[in-house]
C-alpha positions in Angstrom: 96.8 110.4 127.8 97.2 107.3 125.8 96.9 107.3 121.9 94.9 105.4 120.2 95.8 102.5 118.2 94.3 103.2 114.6 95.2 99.7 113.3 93.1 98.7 116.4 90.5 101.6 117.7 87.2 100.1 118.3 84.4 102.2 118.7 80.6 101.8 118.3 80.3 100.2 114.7 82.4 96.7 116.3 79.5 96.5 118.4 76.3 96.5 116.2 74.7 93.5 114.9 76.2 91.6 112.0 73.1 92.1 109.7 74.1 95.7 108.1 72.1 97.3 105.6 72.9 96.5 102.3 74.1 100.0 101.4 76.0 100.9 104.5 79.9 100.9 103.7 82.0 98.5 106.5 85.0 96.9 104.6 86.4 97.8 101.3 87.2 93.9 101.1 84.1 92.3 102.9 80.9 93.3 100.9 77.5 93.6 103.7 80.1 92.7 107.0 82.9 94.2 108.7 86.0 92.3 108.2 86.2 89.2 110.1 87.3 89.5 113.8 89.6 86.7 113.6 91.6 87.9 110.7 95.0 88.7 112.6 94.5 84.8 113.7 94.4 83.2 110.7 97.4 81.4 110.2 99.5 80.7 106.6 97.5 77.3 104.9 99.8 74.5 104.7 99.6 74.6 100.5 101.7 77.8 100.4 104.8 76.8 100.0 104.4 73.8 98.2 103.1 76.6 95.4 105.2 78.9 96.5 102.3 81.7 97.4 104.2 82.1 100.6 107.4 83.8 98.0 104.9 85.7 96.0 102.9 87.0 99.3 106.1 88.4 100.9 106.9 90.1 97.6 103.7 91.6 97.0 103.4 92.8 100.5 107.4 94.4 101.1 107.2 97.5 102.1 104.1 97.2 103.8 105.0 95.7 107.0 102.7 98.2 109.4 99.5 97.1 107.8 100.4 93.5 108.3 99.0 92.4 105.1 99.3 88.8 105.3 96.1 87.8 106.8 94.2 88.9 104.3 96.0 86.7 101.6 95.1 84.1 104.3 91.2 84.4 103.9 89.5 83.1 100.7 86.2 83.0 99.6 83.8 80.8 98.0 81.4 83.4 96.9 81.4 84.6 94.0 79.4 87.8 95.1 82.3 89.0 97.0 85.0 87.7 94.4 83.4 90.0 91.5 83.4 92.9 94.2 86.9 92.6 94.7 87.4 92.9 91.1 85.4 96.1 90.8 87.4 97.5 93.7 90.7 96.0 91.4 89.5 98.1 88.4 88.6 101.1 90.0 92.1 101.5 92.0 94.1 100.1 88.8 92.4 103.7 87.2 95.1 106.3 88.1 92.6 108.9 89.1 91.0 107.0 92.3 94.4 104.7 92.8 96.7 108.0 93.5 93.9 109.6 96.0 93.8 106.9 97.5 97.6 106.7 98.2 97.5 110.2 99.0 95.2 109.2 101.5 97.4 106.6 103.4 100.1 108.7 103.3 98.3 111.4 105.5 97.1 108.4 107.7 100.5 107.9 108.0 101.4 111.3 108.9 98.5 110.7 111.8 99.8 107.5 112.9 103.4 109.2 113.2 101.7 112.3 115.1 100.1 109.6 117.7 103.0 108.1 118.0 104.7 110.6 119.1 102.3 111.4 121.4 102.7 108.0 123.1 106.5 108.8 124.0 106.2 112.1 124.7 106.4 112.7 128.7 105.2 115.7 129.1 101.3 116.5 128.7 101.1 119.6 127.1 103.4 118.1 124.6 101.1 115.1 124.1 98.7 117.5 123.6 99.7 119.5 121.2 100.5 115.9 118.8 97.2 114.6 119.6 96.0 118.0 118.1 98.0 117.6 114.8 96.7 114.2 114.4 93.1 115.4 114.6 93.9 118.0 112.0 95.9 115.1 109.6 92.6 113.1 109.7 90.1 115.9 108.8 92.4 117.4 106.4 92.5 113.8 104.9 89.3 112.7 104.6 88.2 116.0 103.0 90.8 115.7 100.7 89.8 111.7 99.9 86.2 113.3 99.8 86.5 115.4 97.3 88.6 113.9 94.7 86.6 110.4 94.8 83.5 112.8 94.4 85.3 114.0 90.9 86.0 110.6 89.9 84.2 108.1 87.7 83.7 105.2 89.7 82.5 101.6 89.2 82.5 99.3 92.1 79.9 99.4 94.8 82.8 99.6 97.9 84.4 102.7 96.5 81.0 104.2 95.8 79.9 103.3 99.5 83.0 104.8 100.8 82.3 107.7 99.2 78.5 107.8 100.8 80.1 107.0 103.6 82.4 109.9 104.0 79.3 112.1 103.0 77.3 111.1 106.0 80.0 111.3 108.5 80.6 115.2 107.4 77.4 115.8 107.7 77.2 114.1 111.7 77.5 117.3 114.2 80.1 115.6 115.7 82.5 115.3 112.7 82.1 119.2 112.0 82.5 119.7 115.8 85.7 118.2 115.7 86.8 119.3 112.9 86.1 123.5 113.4 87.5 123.2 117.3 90.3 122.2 115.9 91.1 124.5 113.8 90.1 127.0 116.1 92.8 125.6 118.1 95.4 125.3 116.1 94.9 129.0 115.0 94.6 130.2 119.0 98.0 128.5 119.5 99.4 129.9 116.3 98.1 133.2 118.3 100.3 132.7 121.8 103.3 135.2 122.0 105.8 135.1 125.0 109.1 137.0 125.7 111.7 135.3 128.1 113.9 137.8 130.1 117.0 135.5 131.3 119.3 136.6 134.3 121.8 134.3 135.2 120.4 131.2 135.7 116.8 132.8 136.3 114.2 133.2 133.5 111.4 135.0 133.3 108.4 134.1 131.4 105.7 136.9 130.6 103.1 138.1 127.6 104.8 139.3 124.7 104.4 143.1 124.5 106.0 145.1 121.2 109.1 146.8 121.9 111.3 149.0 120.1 113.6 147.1 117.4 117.3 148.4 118.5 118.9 146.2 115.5 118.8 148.7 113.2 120.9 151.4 115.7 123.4 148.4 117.1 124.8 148.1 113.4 124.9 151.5 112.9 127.0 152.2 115.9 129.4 149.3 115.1 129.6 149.9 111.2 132.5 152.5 112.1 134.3 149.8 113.4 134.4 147.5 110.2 138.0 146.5 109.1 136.9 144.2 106.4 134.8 141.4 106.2 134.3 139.4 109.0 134.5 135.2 109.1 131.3 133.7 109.4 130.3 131.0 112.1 127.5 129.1 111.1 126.2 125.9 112.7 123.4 123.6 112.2 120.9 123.7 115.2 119.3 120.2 116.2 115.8 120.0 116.7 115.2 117.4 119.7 111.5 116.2 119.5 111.3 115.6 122.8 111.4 119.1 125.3 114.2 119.0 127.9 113.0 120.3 131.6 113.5 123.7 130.8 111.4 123.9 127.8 108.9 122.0 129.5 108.9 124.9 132.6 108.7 127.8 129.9 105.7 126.0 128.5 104.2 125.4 131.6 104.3 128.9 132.7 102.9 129.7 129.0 99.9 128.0 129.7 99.2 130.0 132.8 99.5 133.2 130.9 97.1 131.6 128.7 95.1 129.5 130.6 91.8 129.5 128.4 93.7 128.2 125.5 95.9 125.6 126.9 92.3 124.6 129.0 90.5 124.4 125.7 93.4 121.9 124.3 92.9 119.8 127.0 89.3 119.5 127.3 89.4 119.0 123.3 92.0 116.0 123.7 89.8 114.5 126.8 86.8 114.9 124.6 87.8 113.3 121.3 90.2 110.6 122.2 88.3 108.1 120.2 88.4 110.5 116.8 89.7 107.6 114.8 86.4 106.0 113.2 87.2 102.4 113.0 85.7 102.1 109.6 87.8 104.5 108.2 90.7 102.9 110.5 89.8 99.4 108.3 89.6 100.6 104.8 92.9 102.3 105.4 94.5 99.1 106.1 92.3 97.0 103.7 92.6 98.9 101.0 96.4 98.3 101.0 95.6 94.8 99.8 94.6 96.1 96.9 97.3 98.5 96.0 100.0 96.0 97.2 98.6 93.3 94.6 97.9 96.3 91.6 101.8 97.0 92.1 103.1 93.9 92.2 101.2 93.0 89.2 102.4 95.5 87.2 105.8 94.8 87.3 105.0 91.6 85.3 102.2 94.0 83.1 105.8 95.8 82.2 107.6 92.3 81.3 104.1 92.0 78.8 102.6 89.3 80.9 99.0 89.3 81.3 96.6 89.4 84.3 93.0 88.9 84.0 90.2 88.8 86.4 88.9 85.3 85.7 85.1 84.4 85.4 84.5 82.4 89.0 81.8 80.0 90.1 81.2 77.9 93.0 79.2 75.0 91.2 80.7 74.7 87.6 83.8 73.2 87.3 84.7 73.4 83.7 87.9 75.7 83.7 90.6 76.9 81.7 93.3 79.2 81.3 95.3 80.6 78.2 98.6 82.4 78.9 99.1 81.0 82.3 102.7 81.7 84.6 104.1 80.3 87.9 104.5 84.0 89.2 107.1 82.8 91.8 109.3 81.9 88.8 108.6 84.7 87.0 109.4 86.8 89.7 112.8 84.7 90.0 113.9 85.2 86.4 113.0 88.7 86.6 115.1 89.6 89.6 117.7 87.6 88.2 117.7 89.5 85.1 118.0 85.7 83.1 117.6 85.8 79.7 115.0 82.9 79.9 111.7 84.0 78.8 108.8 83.3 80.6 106.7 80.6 79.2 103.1 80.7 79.6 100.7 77.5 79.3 97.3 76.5 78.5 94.8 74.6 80.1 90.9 73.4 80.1 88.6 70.7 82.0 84.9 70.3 80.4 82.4 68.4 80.8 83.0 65.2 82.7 87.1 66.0 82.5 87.9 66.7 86.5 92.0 65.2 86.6 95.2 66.5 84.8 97.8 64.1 84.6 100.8 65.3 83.8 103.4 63.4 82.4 107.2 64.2 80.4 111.0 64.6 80.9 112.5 65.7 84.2 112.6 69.3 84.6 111.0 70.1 81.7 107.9 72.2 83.6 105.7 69.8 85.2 105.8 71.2 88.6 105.7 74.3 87.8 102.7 73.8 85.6 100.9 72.3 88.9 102.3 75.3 90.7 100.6 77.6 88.5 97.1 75.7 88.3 96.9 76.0 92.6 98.3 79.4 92.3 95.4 80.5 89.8 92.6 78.7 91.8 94.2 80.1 95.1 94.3 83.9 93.6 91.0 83.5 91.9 89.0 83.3 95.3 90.8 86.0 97.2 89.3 88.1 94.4 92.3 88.9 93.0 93.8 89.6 88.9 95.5 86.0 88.3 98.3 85.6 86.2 96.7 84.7 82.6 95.1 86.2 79.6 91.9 84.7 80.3 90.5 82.1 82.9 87.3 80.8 84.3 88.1 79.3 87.4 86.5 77.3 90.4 85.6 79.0 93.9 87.1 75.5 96.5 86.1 74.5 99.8 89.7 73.5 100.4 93.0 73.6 97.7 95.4 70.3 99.2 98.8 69.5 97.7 100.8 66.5 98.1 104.5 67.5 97.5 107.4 64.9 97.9 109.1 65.8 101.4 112.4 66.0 102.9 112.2 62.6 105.0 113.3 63.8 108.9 115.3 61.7 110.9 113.5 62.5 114.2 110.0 60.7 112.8 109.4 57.2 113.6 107.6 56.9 110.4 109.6 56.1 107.0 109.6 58.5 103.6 106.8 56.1 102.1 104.8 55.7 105.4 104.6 60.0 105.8 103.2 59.9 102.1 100.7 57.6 102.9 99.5 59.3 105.9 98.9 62.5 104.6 97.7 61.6 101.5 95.2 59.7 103.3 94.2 62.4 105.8 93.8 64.9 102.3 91.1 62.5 100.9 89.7 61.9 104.4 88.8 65.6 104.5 88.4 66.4 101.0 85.0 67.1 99.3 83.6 67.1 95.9 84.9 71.2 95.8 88.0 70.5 97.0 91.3 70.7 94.4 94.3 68.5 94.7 98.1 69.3 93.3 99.9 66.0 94.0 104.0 66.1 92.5 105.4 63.1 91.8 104.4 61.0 94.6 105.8 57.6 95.8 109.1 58.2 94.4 110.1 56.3 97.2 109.3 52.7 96.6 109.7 50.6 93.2 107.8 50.8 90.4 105.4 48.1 90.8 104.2 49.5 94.2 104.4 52.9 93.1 101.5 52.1 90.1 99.6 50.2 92.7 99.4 53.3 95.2 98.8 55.4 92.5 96.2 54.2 91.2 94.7 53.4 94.5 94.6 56.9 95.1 93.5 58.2 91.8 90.2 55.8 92.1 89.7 57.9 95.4 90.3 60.8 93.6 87.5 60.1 90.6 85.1 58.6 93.8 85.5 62.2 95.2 84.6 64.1 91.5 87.6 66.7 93.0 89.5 68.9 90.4 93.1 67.1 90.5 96.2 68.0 88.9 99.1 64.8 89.1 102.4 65.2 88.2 104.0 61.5 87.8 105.9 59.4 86.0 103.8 57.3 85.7 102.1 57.3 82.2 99.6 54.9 82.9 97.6 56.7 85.3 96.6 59.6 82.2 94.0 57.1 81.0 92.9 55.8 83.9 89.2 57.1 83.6 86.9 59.9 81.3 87.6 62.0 83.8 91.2 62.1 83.4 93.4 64.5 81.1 96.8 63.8 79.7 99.1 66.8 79.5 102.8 66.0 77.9 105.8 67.9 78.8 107.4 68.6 75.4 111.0 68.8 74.2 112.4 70.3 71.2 111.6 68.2 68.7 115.1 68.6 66.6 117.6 69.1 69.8 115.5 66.3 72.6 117.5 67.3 75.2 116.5 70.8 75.0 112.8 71.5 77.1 110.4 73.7 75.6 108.6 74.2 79.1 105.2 73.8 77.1 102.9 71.3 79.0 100.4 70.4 75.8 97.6 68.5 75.6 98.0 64.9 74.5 98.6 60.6 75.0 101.7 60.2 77.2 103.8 58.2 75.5 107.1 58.6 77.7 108.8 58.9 74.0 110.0 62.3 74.7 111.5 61.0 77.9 113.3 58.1 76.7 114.8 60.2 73.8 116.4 62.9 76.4 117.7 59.8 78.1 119.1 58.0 75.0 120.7 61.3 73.6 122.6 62.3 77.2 124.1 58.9 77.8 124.5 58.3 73.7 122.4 55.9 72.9 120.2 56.9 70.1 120.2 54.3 67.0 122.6 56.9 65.3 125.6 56.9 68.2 125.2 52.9 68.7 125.4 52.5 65.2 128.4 55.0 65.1 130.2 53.1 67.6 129.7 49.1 66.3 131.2 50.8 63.2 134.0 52.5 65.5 135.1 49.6 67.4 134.6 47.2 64.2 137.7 49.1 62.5 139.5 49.0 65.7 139.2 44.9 65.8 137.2 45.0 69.1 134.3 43.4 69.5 
């Protein structure tokens, strides 16, 4: 007998058409559809790690390595229908009540997937049978218990409250209750067999248990005379093996032939039900792990008082804004590392005809990871997901590009300059009028003159397209290039210039803030030149 795969099991439900009624519960992630079949092929999008979503999805999902969470983090959506969904699904599982049931749940679907695993090594049948058996009795147990509490708990969102019509239904199906009281009948008839071994030598015995006289009692008494004290005990630690040797396995077999309607019943039961594991409930147990992976991952920043919001979406308007904004890759760095840096948030908006960012200021002074943060939000916001601000209205993309400076490889025919070309080319080849664009500090490679020319080459593409754009350059011409264009400053402390603020703010680039870091690290602000003249002057230098 081979064990079904629960991440896997496919039973009726893959097979019916994709129209499903409007009520019926299929995915606790994919509102009116089952979740799509290509979701184990989707494949990591090639902005991840440019924003870093690959760090923060291997955070989020540690721990959770059998539900292979990944995918999921892979597939966004541009409808808004299924975005506030999510978010209902968010609220309801953020609520302690319907969150811990739920993780009760998966840990009995655990249990189950540990019973049936065991199965699938075992070697002998009756062995396999008897896991099978205990896996049955996990589910039931499990989804009774999932039952009832979400049936004593205030929910909100229309996927939990379809689970729990869901789960309704299937106890009220024949099949279910059949199931479910044969095994229990079962498990109680096993709990009923009795056996005595008589061993001679190197024979054994097996035969029905019949109740014999105790002679413990009258063994003591006849040796109590012979008590000199107290005695040394020898204890020892007996090791359970889960697997039967080849004598266990004969005394069982010669069990079930004393009990042969039993043992026939157990396997007609495990023949009968091999498909027990309803597919549907296989899928929200894995789905649903999206949710609580991303709910405790979120709180650790909740606990650092850093906000999360579920952002207003739309496909169509793209006025957006943030307030409170955080790279949460960076965030997450500083708070492993335990630094003493506090985490700065940012602010952002686009109205009206505004569509490009350009972000201008000192080196290292936040730039990039204000353009990290910007994709990050835009990415989270259309897998449905709490985004790392204290408000936001975001927009739903067709596709979310970024053109990052990369490490030039030897092996390419193509030069540094030539590769930035190409793919910033094939970006707004592809891109649409939905699409968003993170470029960092491109053409680094080439002087300034040609650098301004590209740029600005590119950014007319960019205003042609009407795509949401954020530009990190140094550059400062490029901020006023059109209407639709934005300048955002880096800032520095205004009284120590050297020191960043990490504050991206809204106004002119005037690469003051820039030249003044510069000035006061090699020393040559007004003051230290002056200082100096006077210096060498009383020395007689020139």
């Amino acid at each position: 007998m081979t064990a079904p795969d629960p991440m896997t099991t496919k039973g009726a439900a893959d097979s019916e058409p994709a129209a499903i009624a409007a009520d019926r519960f299929e995915s606790i992630l994919f509102p009116n559809r089952q979740s799509p079949a290509e979701i184990d092929s989707l494949r990591q999008p090639e902005c991840f790690s440019d924003l870093n979503l690959d760090q923060v999805v291997e955070t989020a999902t540690a721990g959770r390595g059998e539900y292979t969470l990944q995918p999921f983090f892979f597939a966004t959506s541009r409808d808004p229908a299924t975005i506030y969904y999510r978010h209902d699904v968010f609220r309801d599982l953020d609520n302690p009540a319907a969150g811990n049931c739920v993780r009760v749940f998966a840990t009995a679907m655990q249990e189950l997937r540990g019973h049936l695993a065991q199965a699938g090594k075992h070697y002998y049948t009756l062995q396999k049978q008897r896991c099978f058996l205990d896996a049955v009795d996990v589910y039931c147990r499990a989804l009774r218990r999932l039952a009832d509490e979400l049936a004593t708990t205030a929910l909100q969102s229309e996927g939990l409250n379809r689970l729990r019509k869901y789960l309704a239904d299937t106890f009220a199906a024949r099949d279910f209750r059949d199931m479910e009281s044969e095994a229990g009948k079962l498990i109680d008839a096993l709990g009923q067999v009795r056996y005595a071994l008589l061993i001679d030598g190197k024979r054994i015995t097996v035969r029905r248990y019949e109740p014999e006289p105790d002679y413990g009692a009258d063994v003591l008494e006849t040796f109590e005379k012979f008590r000199q004290g107290s005695s040394k005990e020898y204890r020892f630690d007996f090791r359970f093996n889960a697997e039967m040797n080849h004598v266990e396995a004969a005394i069982l077999d010669r069990v079930a032939r004393l009990y042969p309607e039993v043992f026939s019943a157990l396997a007609d039961y495990c023949s009968h039900h091999a498909d027990f594991l309803d597919p549907v409930i296989a899928r929200f147990d894995r789905e649903v792990q999206f949710y609580l992976a991303w709910i405790e991952y979120a709180q650790r920043f909740k606990d650092e008082e850093l906000s999360f919001c579920y952002p207003a979406v739309s496909d169509q308007a793209r006025a957006v804004f943030a307030n409170e904004a955080f790279d949460l890759a960076l965030a997450e760095k500083l708070r492993v590392d335990k630094s003493s840096k506090a985490i700065v948030t940012n602010d952002f908006s686009l109205t009206g005809m505004e569509r490009i960012i350009v972000i201008t200021g000192p080196n290292q002074g936040g730039k990039t990871t204000f353009a990290r943060m910007f994709g990050q939000l835009h990415y989270l916001a259309s897998l449905g997901c709490p985004v790392p601000a204290k408000e936001a209205s975001l927009f739903l993309w067709d596709r979310l590009c970024t053109h990052f400076e990369k490490e030039e490889n030897v092996d390419d025919l193509t030069g540094k300059l030539e590769d930035e070309l190409l793919r910033i080319h094939g970006i707004l080849e592809s891109a649409t009028s939905d699409s968003i664009l993170i470029m960092n500090e491109s053409f680094l490679s080439t002087t300034l003159n040609d650098a301004l020319f590209l740029s600005r080459k590119v950014m007319e593409q960019i205003v042609k397209l009407d795509i949401l754009c954020v530009s990190v350059t140094f550059l400062d011409e490029l901020s006023s290039m059109s209407r639709s264009t934005v300048s955002m400053v880096a800032t520095v402390d205004p009284i120590v210039p050297s020191r960043r603020t990490f504050k991206v703010i809204r106004r002119p680039a005037d690469g003051l803030a820039y030249a003044v870091a510069i000035a006061e690290k090699y020393r040559l602000t007004h003051h230290d030149v002056k200082a100096r003249i006077s210096r060498n002057a009383g020395e007689g230098r020139a």
